[in-house]
C-alpha positions in Angstrom: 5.6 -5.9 -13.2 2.2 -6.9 -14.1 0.5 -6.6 -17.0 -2.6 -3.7 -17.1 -3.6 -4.6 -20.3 -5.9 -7.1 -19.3 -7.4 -4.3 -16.9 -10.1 -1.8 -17.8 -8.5 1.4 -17.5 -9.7 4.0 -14.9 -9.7 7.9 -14.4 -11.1 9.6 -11.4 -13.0 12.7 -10.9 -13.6 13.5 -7.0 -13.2 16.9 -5.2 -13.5 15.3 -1.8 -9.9 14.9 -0.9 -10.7 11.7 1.7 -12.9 9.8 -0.6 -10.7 10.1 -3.7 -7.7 8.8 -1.9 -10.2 6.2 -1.0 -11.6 5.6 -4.7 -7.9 5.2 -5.7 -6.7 3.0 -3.2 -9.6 0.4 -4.7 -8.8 0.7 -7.8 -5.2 0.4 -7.4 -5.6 -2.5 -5.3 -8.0 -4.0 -7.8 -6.8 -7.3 -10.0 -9.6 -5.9 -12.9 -8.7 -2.4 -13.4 -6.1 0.3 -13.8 -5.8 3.7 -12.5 -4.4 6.0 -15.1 -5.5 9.2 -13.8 -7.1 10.9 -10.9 -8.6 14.7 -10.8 -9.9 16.8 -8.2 -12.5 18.7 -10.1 -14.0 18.7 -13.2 -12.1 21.5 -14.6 -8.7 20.0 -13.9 -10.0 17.1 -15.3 -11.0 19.4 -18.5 -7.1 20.9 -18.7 -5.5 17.9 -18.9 -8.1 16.3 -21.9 -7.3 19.6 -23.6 -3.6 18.8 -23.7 -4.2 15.6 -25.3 -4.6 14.8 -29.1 -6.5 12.4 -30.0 -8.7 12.7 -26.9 -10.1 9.0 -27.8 -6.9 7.0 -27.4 -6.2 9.3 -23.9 -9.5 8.5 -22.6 -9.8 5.7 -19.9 -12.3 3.4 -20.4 -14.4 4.1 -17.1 -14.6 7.5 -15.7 -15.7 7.9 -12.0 -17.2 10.7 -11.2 -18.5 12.6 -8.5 -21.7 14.5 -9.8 -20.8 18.0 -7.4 -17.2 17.8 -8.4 -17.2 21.2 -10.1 -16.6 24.8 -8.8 -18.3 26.1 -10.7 -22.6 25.0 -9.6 -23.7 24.8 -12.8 -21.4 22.2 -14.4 -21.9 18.4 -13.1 -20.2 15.5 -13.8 -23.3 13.9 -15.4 -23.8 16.2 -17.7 -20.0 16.8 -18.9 -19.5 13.0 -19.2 -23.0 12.9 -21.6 -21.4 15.5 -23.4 -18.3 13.6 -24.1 -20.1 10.5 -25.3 -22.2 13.2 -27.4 -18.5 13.8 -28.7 -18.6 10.1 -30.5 -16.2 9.0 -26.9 -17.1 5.5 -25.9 -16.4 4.7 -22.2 -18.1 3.5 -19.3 -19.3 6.1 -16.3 -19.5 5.4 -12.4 -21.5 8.4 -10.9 -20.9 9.1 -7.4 -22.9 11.2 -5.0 -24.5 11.4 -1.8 -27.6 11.5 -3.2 -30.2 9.0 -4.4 -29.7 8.9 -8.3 -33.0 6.8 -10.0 -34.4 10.1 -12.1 -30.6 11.4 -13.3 -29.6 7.8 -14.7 -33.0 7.3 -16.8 -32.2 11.5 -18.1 -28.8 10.5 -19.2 -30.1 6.7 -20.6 -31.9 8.6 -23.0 -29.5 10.3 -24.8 -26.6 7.0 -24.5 -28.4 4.0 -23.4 -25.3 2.0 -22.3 -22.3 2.0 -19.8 -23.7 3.8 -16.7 -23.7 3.2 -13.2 -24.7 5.0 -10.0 -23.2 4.7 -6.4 -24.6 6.1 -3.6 -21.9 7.3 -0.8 -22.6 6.5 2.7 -20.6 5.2 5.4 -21.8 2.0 4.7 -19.9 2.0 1.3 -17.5 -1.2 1.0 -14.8 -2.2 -1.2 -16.7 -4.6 -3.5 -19.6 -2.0 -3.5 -17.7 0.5 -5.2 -16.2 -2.2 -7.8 -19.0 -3.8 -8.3 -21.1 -1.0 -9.5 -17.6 0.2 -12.1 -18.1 -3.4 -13.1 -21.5 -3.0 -13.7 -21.1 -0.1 -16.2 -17.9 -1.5 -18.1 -20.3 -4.5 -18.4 -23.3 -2.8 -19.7 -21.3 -1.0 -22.3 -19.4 -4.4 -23.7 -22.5 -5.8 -24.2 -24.4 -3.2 -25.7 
């Protein structure tokens, strides 16, 4: 068995059903990280933090989130995961949508500098694209 605690530890947050099977095939295939959890909204996401005391030693150290991945319109992954680090959590965030993300990364940099990353889905979107950009925020968070 090999050992994950070398690996940074990963949870997932992504309503499309295709593209989080993809997202956890990567990073269960990665050498650098470690799937611990994967979610298919926002709000199952929520349920499970609930049932876990202290929420800091449950919590992965990058979340990957879809921004849409809520059913209800007004919650969005962005938000939730700026309220968590709000909270006093430390951990890294991978944002994922299919839109273009400049203006929502320098909105959330304000409040918590450190530890975010933004990835653009297309059908261009390779492997190493998707783990270089949860390397880049675990990165920017370490050396914060």
């Amino acid at each position: 068995l090999m050992d994950n605690s070398q690996k940074t530890s990963v949870m997932i947050i992504e309503n499309d059903d295709d593209f989080r099977e993809l997202l956890n095939g990567v990073f269960e295939r990665s050498e650098l990280f470690n799937l611990v959890g994967s979610f298919a909204s926002i709000e199952e996401f929520g349920v499970a933090l609930l049932q876990h005391k202290p929420i800091a030693s449950w919590m992965p150290e990058l979340m990957v989130v879809d921004v849409m991945s809520s059913s209800d319109t007004r919650v969005e992954g962005a938000s939730f995961m700026s309220a968590l680090r709000a909270e006093g959590l430390t951990f890294a965030t991978l944002l994922v949508s299919s839109m273009e993300f400049g203006a929502l990364l320098r909105v959330l940099r304000r409040s918590h500098p450190h530890g975010w990353s933004a990835l653009q889905k297309t059908s261009l979107l390779t492997e190493s694209n998707i783990l270089d950009a949860a390397a880049a925020a675990c990165d920017e968070l370490r050396i914060a």
